[in-house]
C-alpha positions as MATLAB code, in Angstrom:
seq = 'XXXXXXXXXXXXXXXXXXXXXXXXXXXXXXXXXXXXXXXXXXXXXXXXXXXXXXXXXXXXXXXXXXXXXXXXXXXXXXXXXXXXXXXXXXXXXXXXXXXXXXXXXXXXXXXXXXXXXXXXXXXXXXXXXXXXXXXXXXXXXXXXXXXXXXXXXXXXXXXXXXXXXXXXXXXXXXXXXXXXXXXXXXXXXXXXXXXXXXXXXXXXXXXXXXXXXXXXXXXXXXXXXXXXXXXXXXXXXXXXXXXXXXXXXXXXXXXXXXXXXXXXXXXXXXXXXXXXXXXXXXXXXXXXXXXXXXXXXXXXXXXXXXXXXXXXXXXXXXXXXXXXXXXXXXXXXXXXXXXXXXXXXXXXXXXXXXXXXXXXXXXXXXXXXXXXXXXXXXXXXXXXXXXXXXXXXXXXXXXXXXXXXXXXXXXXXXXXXXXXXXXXXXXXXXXXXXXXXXXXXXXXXXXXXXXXXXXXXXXXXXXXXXXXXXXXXXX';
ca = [
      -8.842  -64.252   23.190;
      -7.823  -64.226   27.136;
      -4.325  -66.053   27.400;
      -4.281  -69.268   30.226;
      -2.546  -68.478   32.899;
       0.104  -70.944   32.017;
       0.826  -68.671   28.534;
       1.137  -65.617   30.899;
       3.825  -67.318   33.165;
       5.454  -69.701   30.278;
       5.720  -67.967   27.479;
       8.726  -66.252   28.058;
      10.841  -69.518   27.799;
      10.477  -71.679   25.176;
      12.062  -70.500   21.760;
      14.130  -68.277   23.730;
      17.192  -70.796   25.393;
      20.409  -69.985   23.723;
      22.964  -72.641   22.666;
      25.272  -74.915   24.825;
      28.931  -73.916   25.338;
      32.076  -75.341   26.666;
      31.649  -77.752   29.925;
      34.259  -76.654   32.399;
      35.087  -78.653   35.114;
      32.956  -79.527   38.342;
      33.447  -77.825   41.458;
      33.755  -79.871   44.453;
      30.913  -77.200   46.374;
      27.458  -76.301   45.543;
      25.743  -73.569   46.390;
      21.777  -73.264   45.278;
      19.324  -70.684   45.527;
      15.913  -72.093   46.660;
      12.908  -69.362   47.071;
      11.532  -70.904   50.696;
      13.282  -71.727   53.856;
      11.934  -75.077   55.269;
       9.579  -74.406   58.025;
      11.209  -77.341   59.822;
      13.656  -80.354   58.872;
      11.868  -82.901   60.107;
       9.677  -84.903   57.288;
       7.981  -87.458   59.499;
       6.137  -83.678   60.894;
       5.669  -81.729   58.372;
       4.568  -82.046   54.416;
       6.566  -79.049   53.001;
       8.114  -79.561   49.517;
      11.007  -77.118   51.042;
      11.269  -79.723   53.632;
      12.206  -82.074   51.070;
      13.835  -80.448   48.873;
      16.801  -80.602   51.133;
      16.564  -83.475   53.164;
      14.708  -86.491   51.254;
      17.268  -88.288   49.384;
      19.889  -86.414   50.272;
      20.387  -86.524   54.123;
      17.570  -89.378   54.606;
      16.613  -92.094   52.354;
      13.786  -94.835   52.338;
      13.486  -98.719   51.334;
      12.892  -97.590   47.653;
      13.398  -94.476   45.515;
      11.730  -93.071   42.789;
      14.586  -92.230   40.287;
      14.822  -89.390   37.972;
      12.970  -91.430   35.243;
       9.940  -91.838   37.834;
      10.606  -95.722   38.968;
      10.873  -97.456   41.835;
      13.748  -98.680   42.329;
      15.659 -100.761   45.391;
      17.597  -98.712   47.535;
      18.366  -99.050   51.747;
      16.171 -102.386   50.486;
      18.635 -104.277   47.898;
      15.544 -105.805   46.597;
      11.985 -107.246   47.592;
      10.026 -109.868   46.973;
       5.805 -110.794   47.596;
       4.149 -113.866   45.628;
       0.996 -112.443   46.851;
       0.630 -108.300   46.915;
      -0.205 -109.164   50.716;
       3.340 -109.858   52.221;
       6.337 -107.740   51.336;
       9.782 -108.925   51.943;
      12.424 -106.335   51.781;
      15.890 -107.588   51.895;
      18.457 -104.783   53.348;
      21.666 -103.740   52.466;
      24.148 -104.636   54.309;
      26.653 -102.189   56.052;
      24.920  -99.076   55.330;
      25.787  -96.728   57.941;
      23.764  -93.693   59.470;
      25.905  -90.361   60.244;
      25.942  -91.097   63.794;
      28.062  -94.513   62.953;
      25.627  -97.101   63.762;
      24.547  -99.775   60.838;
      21.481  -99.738   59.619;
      19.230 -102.670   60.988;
      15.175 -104.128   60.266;
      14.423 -103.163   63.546;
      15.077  -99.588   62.767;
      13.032  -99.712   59.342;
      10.250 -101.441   61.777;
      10.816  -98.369   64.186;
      10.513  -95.579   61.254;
       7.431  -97.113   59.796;
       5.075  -97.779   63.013;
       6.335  -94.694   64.426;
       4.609  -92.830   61.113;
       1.729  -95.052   61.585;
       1.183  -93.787   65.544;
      -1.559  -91.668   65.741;
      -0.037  -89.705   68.451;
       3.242  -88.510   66.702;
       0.811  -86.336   64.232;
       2.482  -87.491   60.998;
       1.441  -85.788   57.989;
       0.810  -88.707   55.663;
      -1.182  -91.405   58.077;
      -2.633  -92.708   55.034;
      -0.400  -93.847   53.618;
       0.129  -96.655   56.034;
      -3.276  -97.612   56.570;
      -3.159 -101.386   54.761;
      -0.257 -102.194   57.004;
      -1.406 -104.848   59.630;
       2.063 -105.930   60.817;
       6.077 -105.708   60.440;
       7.836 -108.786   61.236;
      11.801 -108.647   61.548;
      12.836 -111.294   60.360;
      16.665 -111.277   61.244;
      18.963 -107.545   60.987;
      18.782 -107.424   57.450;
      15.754 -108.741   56.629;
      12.319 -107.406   56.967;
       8.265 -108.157   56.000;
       5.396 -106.053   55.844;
       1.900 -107.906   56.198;
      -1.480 -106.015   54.391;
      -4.247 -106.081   55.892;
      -5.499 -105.285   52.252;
      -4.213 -105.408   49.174;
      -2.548 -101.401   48.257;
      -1.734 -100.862   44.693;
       0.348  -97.886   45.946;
       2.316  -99.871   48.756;
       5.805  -99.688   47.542;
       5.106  -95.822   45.860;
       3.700  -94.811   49.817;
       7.373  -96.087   50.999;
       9.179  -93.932   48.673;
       7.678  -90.907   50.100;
       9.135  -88.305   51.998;
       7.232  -89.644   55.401;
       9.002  -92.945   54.663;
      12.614  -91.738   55.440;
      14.348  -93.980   57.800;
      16.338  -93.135   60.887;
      17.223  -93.909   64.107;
      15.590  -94.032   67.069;
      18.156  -92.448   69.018;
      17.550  -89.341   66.742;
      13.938  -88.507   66.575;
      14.038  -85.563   69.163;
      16.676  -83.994   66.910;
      14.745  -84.911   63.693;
      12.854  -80.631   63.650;
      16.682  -79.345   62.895;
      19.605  -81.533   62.481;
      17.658  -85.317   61.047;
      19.889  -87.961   60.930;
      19.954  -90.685   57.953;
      21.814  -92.531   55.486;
      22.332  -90.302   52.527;
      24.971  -88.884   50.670;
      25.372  -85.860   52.668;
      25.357  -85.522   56.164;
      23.969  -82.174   57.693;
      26.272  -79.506   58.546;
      24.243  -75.824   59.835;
      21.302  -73.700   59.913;
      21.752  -70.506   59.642;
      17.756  -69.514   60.326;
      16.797  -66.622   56.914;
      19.902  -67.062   55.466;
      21.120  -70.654   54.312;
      21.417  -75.254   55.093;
      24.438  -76.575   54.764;
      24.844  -80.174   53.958;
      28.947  -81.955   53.800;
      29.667  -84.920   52.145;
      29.362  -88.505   53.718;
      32.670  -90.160   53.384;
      30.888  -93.434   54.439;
      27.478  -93.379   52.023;
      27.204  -96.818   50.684;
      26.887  -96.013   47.126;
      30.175  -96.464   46.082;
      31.887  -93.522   44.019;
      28.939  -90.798   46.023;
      28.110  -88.168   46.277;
      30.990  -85.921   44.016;
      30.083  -82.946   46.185;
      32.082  -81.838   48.951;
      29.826  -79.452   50.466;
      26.174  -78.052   49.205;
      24.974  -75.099   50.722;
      21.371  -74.143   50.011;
      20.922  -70.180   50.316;
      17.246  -68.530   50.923;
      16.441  -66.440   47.922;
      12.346  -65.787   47.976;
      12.927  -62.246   45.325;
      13.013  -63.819   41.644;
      15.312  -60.548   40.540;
      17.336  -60.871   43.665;
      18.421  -64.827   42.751;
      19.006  -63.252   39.061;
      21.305  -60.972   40.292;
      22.817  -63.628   42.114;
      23.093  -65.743   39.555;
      25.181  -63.739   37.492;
      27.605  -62.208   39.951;
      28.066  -65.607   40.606;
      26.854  -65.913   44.065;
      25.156  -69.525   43.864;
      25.854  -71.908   41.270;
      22.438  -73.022   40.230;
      18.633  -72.021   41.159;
      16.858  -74.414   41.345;
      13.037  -73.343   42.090;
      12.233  -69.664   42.271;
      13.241  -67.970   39.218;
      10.246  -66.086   36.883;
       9.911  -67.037   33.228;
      11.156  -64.411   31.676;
      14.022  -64.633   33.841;
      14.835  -68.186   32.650;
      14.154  -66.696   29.312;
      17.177  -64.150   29.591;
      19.401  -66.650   31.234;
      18.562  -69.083   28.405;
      20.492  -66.704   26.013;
      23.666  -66.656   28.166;
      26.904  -68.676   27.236;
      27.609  -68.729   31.218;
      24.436  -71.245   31.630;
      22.370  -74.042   31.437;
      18.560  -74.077   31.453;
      16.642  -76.690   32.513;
      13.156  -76.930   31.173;
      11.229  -80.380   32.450;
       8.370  -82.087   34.053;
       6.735  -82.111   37.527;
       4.123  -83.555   39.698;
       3.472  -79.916   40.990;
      -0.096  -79.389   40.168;
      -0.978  -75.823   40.928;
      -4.847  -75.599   42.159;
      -7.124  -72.822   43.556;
      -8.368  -74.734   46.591;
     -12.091  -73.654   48.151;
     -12.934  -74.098   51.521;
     -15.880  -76.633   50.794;
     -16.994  -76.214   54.224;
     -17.292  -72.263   53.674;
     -20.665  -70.347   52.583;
     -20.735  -69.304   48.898;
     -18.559  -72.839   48.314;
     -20.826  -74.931   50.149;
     -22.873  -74.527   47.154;
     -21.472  -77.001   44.010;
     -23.373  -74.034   41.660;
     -19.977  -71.569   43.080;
     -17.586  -73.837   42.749;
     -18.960  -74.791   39.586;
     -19.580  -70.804   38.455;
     -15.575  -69.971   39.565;
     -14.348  -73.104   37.618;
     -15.990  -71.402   34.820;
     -15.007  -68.019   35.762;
     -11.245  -69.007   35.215;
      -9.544  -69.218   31.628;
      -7.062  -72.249   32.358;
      -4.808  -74.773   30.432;
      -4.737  -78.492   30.690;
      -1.598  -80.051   30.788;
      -1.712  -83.450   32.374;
       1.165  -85.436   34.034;
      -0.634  -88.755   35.277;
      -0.691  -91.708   32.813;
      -4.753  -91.854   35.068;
      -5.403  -88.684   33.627;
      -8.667  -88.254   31.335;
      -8.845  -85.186   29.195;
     -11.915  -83.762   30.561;
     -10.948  -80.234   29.239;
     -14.499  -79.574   27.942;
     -16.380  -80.511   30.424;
     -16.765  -76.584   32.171;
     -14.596  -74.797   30.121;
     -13.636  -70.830   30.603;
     -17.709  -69.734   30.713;
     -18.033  -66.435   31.890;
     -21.791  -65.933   31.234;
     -22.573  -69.167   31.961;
     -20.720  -68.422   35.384;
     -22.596  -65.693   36.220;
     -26.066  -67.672   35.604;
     -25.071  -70.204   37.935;
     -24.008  -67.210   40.168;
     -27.216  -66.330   40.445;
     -29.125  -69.464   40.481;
     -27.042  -69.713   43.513;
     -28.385  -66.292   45.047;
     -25.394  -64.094   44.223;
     -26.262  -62.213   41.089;
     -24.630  -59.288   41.861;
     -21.502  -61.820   42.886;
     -20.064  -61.795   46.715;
     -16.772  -61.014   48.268;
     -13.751  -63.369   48.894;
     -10.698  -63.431   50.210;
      -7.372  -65.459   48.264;
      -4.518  -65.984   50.602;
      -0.807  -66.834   48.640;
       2.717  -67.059   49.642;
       4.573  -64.840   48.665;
       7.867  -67.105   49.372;
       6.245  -68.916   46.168;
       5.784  -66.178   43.798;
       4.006  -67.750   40.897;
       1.270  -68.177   43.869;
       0.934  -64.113   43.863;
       0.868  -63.937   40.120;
      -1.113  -66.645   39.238;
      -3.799  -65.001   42.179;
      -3.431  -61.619   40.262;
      -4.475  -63.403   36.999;
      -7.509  -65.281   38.757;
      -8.503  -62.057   40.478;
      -8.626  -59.975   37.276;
     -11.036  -63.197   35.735;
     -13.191  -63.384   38.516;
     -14.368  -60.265   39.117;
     -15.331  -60.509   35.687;
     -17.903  -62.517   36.657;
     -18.605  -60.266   40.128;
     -16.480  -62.065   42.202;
     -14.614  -59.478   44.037;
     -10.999  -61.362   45.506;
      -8.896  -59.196   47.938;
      -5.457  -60.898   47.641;
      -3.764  -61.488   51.313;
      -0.563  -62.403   51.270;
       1.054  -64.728   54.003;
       4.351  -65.944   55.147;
       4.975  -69.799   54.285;
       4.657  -70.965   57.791;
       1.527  -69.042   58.955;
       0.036  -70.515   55.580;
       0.293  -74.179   57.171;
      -0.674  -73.356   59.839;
      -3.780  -71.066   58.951;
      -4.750  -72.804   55.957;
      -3.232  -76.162   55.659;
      -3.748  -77.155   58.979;
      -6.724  -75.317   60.380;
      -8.360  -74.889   57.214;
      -8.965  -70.874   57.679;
      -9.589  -69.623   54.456;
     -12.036  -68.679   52.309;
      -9.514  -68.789   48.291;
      -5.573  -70.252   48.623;
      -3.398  -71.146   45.608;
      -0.649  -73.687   46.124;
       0.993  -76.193   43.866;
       0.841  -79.911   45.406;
       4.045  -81.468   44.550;
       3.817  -84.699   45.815;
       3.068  -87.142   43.275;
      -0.140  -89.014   42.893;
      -2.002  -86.844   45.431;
      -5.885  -87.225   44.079;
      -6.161  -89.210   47.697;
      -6.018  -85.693   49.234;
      -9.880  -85.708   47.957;
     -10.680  -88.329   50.030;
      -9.950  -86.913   53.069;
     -12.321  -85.116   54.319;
     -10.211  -83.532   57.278;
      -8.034  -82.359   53.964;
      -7.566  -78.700   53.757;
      -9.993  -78.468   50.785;
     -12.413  -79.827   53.234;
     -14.039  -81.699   50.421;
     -16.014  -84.448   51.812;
     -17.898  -86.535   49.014;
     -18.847  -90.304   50.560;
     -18.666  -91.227   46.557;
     -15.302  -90.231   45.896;
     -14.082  -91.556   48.934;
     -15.723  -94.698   47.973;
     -14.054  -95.024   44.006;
     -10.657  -93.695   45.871;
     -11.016  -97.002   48.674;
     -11.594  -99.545   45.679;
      -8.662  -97.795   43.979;
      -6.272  -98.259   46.181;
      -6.888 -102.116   46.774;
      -7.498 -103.067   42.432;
      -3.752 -104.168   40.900;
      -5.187 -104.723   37.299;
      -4.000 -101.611   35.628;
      -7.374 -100.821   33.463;
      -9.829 -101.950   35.919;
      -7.648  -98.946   38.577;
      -7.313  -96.631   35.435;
     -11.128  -96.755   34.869;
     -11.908  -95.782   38.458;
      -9.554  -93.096   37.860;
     -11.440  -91.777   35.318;
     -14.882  -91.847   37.559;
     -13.439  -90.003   40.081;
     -11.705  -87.517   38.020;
     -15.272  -86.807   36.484;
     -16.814  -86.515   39.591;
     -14.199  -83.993   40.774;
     -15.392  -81.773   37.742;
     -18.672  -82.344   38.359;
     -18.196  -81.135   42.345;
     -14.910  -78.660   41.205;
     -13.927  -79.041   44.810;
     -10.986  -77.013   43.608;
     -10.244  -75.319   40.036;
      -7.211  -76.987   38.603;
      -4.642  -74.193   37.227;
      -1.722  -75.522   35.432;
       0.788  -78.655   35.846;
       4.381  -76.379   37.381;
       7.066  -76.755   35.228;
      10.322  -77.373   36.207;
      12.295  -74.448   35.757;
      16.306  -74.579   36.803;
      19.179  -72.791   35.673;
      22.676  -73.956   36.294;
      26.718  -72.659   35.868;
      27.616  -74.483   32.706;
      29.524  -77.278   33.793;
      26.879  -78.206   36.588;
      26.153  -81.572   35.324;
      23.563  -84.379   37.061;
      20.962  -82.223   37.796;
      17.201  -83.788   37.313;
      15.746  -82.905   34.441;
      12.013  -83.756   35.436;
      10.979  -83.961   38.938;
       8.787  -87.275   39.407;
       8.856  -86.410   43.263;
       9.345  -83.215   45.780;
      12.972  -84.288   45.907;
      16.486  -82.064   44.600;
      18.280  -85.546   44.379;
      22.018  -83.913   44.442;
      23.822  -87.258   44.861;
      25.424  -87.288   41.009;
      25.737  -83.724   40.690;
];
């Protein structure tokens, strides 16, 4: 029986992670291997999980966080309040500072949030502020938003990484040295090599961060950040590493491995706009083409694992009801600065020209890949993992990447978004998640695991990763 891709990258680690030894003490610097430079450090311009992987709650924070357990929780906002899921009130705290000195007002939460709702500033998530229909300072500290309709995902959307608040004064500086509240203020850039973030003396959570310095070095080869691991180079990798890699590591008394949950759901997009994936009977024929796992993260999710499972003759019958019995060519562009993109692409490759599907793989640096294929859309195959959490609204755009434009889905996604009960919203879940198999817009892969490995003695890393954040405040 074919292994699922997820077996071929994951089965390496579990059974194999050796036992805990002796906690020495803390260091007061950090230094962390992540495998992709950010293609920018501005997060109000660009949706990069490497983007905020270093900056969102550590250099810039929003009115709420999601916390390592995955709830929101108050944060620049000491607390809210709305008697009617129309009118938010957010309540600030008082004297938090940004690094440039200045205090923290509502008019500069009022400034943040319209300026992502602007049309003209490009922002990456306009969506998300679609319901607002007006922000009202109240007085410095306190602050309302007004719906224009009701959003069940209204205090989630401010906890994003396009929800970071800063100052005005900073926004042309916001591409390579942003300015916020967080725990660490940010130091250099050395471009291919490594960010440096230093501690802020004046963060208004009292007792952080414990870090004096964290300096995040560029490590894309998976052997080169093992090496560097053990001849103790960095202190902890934290996304990058291959399986088996964690696997070894796992039986060594000098670390820790970390083995949780994401929100990284890995997909083989289609260009839906594209000739063969115009045609639902593709789509439907490579969904079937592809031996995949099922391992769901979304308390929405519907197991709808049998609904096209791994097919391959009945993939090549709807190949040729679709006029390509002798299969087609196609093109699958990956990252290489995210390897399990290139092995995962390697896997589906081998499966689909199984079926006649013959995939040249093209591999692309990380910032030519937004702007070829997440931006413009040029692409015929792409495998990425979308980390940010509760993302099935990416369907309902139909200016999305995936180009998927279903009037349907956009329709069960708009009533969605305004229902509060929690079963009416979950059943509308499961309609569109049906409908998605039924159109396989894209093939879903496998949920990304969170894979770290740390010095022992590295303590307060996240064990799951509810959002695209490396949260280093308590480490």
């Amino acid at each position: 029986m074919a292994r699922t891709i997820l077996t071929i990258l994951l089965a390496l680690v579990f059974g194999s992670l050796g036992a805990s030894g002796v906690i020495a003490e803390a260091p007061s610097t950090l230094t962390v291997q992540v495998s992709t430079e950010p293609p920018g450090l501005d997060l109000t311009a660009t949706p990069a999980s490497a983007t905020a992987g270093v900056v969102l709650y550590n250099v810039q924070e929003c009115l709420v966080k999601i916390d390592r357990h995955g709830k929101i929780v108050p944060w620049l906002a000491e607390r809210w309040h709305t008697s009617d899921n129309r009118n938010y009130t957010f309540f600030l705290k008082r004297g938090v500072r940004f690094h440039n000195g200045r205090e923290l007002k509502a008019r500069d939460v009022k400034f943040a949030i319209e300026r992502a709702m602007n049309p003209e500033t490009r922002h990456p998530y306009p969506k998300y502020y679609e319901a607002i229909g007006d922000i009202i300072v109240k007085d410095e500290y306190t602050i309302t938003f007004s719906l224009k309709t009701l959003n069940a995902n209204f205090l989630l959307n401010l906890a994003r990484q396009g929800s970071v608040i800063y100052p005005a004064e900073a926004v042309d500086t916001l591409k390579a040295l942003p300015i916020g509240t967080g725990p660490y203020k940010m130091g250099e850039w050395v471009r291919g090599d490594h960010i440096t973030l230093h501690r802020n003396p004046d963060y208004h959570v009292k007792g952080l961060p414990k870090l004096d310095r964290v300096t995040y070095r560029f490590i894309t080869d998976p052997n080169a950040a093992l090496a560097a691991l053990k001849a103790g180079d960095v202190d902890t990798s934290l996304f990058g590493l291959g399986p088996e890699h964690v696997a070894e590591l796992g039986k060594d008394p000098r670390f820790t491995v970390i083995v949780g949950d994401t929100t990284n759901d890995v997909v083989l997009a289609m260009n839906n706009l594209r000739k063969p994936y115009t045609d639902v009977r593709v789509r439907r024929a490579m969904t079937h083409g592809i031996n995949r796992p099922e391992v769901p993260l979304n308390p929405y999710y519907v197991d709808l694992s049998g609904a096209m499972p791994y097919d391959p003759a009945k993939a090549k019958k709807l190949l040729a009801e679709a006029g390509y019995p002798h299969g087609f060519d196609a093109v699958l562009r990956v990252s290489p600065q995210y390897n399990y993109t290139v092995r995962s692409g390697e896997i589906i490759a081998s499966h689909l020209g199984k079926i006649g599907i013959r995939v040249k793989i093209e591999q692309v640096e990380w910032g030519q890949w937004l702007s070829r294929v997440w931006k413009e859309a040029d692409y015929d195959l792409t495998i990425i993992g979308h980390a940010e959490a509760w993302d099935i609204a990416n369907y309902a755009n139909p200016k999305y990447y995936f180009r998927y434009d279903s009037p349907t889905f956009q329709e069960l996604f708009k009533k969605s978004e305004v229902t509060l009960d929690d079963r009416a919203r979950r059943d509308l879940y499961v309609q569109m998640q049906k409908l998605l198999v039924e159109d396989a817009p894209a093939v879903w892969l496998f949920m990304h695991p969170r894979l770290a490995v740390a010095k022992k003695g590295v303590q307060g890393l996240w064990k799951d990763l509810p959002i695209p954040a490396a949260d280093l405040s308590e480490v």
